[in-house]
C-alpha positions as CSV (number, residue, x, y, z in Angstrom):
1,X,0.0,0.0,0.0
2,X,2.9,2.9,0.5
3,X,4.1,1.8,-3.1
4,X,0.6,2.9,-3.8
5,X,0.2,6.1,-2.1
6,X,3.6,7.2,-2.2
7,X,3.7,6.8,-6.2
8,X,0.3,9.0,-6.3
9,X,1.5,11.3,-4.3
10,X,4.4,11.6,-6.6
11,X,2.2,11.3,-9.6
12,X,0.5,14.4,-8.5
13,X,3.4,16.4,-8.0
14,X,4.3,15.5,-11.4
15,X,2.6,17.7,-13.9
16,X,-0.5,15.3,-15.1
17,X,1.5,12.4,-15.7
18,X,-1.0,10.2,-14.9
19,X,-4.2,10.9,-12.8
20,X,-6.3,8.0,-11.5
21,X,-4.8,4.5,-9.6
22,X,-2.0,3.2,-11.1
23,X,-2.3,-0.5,-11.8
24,X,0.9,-1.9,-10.9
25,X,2.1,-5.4,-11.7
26,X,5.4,-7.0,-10.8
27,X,8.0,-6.3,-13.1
28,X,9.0,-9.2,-15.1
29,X,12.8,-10.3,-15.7
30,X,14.8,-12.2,-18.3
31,X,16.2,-15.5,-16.8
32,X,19.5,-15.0,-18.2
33,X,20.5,-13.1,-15.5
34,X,19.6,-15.9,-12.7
35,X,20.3,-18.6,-14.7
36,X,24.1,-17.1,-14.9
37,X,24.1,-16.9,-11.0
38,X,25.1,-13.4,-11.2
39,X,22.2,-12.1,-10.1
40,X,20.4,-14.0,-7.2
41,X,16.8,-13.2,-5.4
42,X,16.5,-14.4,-1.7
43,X,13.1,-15.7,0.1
44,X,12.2,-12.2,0.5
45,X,12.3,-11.1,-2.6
46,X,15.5,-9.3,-2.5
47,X,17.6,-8.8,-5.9
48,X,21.6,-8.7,-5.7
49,X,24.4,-9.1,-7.7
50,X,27.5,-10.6,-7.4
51,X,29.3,-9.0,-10.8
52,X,29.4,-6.1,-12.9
53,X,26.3,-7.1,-15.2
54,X,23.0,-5.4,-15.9
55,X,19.8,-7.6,-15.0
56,X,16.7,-6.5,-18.3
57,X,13.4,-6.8,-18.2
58,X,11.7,-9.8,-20.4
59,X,9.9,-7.4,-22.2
60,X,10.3,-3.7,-23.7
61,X,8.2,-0.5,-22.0
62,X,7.0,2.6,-23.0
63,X,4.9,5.4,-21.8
64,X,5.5,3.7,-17.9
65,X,5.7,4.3,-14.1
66,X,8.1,2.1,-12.5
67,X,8.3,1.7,-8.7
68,X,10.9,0.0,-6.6
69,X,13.1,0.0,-3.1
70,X,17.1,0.0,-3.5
71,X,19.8,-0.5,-0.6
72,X,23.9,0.2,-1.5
73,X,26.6,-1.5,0.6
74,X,28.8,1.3,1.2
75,X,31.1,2.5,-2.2
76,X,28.5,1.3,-4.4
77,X,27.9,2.2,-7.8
78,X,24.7,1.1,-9.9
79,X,22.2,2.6,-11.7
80,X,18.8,2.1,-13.5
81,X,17.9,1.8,-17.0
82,X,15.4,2.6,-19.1
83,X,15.1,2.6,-22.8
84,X,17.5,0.3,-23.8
85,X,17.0,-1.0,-27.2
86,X,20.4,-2.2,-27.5
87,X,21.2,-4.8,-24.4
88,X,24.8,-5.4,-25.7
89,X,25.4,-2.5,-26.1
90,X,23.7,-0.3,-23.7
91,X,25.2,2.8,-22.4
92,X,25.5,4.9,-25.7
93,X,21.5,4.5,-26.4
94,X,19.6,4.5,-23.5
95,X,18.7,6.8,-20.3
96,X,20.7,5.6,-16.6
97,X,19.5,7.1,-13.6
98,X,22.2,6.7,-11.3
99,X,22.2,4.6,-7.7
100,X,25.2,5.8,-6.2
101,X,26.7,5.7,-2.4
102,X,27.5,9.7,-2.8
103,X,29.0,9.6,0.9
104,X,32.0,7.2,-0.1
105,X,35.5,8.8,-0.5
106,X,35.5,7.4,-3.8
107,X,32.7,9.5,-5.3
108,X,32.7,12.6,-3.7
109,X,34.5,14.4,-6.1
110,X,32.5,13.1,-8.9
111,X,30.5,16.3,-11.1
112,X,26.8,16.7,-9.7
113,X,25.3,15.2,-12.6
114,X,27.1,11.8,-11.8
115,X,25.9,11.5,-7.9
116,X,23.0,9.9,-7.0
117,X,19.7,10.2,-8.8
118,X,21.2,12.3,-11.6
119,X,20.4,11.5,-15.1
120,X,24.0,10.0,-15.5
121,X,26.6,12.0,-17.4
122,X,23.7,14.3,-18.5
123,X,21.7,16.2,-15.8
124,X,22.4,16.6,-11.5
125,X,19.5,15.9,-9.4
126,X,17.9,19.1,-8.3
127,X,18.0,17.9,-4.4
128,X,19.7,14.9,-2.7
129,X,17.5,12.8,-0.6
130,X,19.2,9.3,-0.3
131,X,19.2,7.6,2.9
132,X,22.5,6.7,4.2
133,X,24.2,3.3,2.5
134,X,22.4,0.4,4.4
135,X,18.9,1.9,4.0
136,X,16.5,1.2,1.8
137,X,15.5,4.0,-0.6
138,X,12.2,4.3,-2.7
139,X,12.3,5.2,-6.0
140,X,9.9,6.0,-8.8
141,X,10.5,6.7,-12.4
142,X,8.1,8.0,-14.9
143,X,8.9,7.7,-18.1
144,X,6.2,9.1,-20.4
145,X,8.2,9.8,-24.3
146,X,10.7,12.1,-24.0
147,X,9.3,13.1,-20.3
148,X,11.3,11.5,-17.9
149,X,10.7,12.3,-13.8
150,X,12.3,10.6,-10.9
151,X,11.0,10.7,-7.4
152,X,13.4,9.7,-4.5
153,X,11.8,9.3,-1.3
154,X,8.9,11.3,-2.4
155,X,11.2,14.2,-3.6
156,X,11.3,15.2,-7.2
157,X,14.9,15.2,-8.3
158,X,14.6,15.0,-12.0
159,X,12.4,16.6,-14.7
160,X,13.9,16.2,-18.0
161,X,12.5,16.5,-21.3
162,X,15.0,14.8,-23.9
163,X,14.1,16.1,-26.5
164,X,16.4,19.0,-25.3
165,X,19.7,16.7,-25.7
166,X,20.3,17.2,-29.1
167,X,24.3,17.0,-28.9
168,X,26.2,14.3,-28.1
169,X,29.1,16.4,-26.4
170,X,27.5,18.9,-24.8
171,X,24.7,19.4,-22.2
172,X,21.8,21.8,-22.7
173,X,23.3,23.4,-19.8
174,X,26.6,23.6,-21.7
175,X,28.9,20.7,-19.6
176,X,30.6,18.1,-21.6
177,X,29.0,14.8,-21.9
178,X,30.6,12.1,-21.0
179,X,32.5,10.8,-24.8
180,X,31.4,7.3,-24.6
181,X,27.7,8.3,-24.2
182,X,27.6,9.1,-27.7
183,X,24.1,8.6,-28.9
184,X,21.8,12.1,-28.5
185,X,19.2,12.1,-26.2
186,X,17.2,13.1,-28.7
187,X,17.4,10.7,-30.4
188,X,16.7,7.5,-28.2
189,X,13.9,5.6,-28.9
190,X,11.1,5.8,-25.6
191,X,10.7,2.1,-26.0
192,X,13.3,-0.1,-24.6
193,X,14.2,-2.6,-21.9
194,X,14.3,-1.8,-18.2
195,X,17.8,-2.7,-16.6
196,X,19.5,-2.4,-13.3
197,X,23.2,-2.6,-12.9
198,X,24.8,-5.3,-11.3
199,X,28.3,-4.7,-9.0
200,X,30.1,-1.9,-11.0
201,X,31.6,-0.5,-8.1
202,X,32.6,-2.7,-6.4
203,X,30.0,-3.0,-4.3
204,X,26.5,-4.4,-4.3
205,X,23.0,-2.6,-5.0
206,X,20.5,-5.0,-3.4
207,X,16.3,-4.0,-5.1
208,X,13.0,-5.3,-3.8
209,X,9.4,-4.7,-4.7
210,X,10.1,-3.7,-8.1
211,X,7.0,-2.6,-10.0
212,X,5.6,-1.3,-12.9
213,X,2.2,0.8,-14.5
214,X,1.0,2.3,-17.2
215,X,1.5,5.9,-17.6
216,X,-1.5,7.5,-17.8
C-alpha cells in the first residue's frame, strides 16, 4: 500500500503524468540473468548481484511508471535503465539514472550530474535525498516519451524532457557529456528494456518490490 500512495502522491506532484490509480504489476525479468548466477533473489524477494552485469526486463516498456526500493553497501555504484534497445550495447542509447553511495570517499568528487539520482553524465538531481548506504530507498520513475521524472523518497529530483539533448558532447546546460555516451538524447527511442546494474563499483545494489504501470 505505501508503493501505492507514495507513487500518487508523486504522480501528482508530477505535472499530469497520470491521474487515476495506477495499476501496478510485478516487473517481469529475463532469466539470463539468474540462470548465470550473477544475479540471485532471496526468500524475500530481494535482488543482488555478485558482478558487474546489468539484469533486463523480459519485455520492452514505454509510456511507464516504475516503482521499486534499492539499498547500496557502502562504495556502491549502480544505476537504472530505461530505454534500452540495444542490451549489448547499452550505455551509448539509453537513459541511466544513477544509484550511487555519494558519501563514499570514492565518489565525492565526482560532477553533480554523476551523484545519485542524476540523469547520469547528463543532468544533476535538483536535491539529494538518499538515505544513508544500508537503508532502503524508494524510488519511482516516470517515463512518459521524452518526459522523464524521478522521485526519490517522495522528492522530485529530476524533470527532463530529452528532446532538449540534441548533442552528443554537450549538455543543454553547456557541460561536456561524457564521450562514450555518444548517442543524443534526442534521439533515443522511448521504448526499450528496463535494466538495473549489477556490481560496478565494487560493491553491491540490493532491489525489492520492483514494480511497474502504465502511464497515464
Amino acid at each position: 500500500m505505501k508503493f501505492l500512495i507514495t507513487a500518487l502522491a508523486a504522480c501528482g506532484l508530477a505535472g499530469g503524468c497520470c491521474c487515476g490509480k495506477l495499476d501496478y504489476a510485478n516487473l517481469e525479468w529475463s532469466h539470463d540473468a539468474f540462470d548465470s548466477g550473477v544475479w540471485t533473489k532471496d526468500a524475500s524477494g530481494v535482488m543482488t548481484a555478485s558482478k558487474d552485469a546489468a539484469i533486463w526486463s523480459e519485455s520492452e516498456h514505454e509510456n511507464f511508471v516504475l516503482d521499486f526500493e534499492y539499498k547500496l553497501d557502502p562504495g556502491a555504484n549502480s544505476g537504472v535503465i530505461i530505454y534500452a534497445s540495444d542490451t549489448k550495447n547499452w550505455i551509448p542509447g539509453s537513459v541511466e539514472i544513477q544509484l550511487l553511495d555519494d558519501n563514499a570517499p570514492k565518489w565525492k568528487k565526482d560532477a553533480p550530474f554523476l551523484k545519485n539520482s542524476s540523469l547520469y553524465g547528463h543532468l544533476a538531481p535538483s536535491a539529494a535525498p538518499a538515505k544513508p548506504a544500508g537503508e532502503w530507498n524508494h524510488m519511482t520513475v516516470f517515463a512518459n516519451g521524452k518526459s522523464v521524472k524521478v522521485f526519490l523518497n517522495g522528492v522530485k529530483t529530476i524533470d527532463a524532457d530529452l528532446s532538449r539533448w540534441t548533442s552528443a558532447k554537450k549538455n543543454p546546460d553547456g557541460s561536456d557529456i561524457p564521450p562514450w555516451l555518444s548517442v543524443p538524447w534526442a534521439e533515443v527511442p522511448t521504448k526499450g528494456r528496463i535494466g538495473f546494474q549489477g556490481m560496478h563499483g565494487g560493491a553491491k545494489p540490493y532491489f525489492r518490490s520492483v514494480r511497474i504501470a502504465r502511464a497515464k
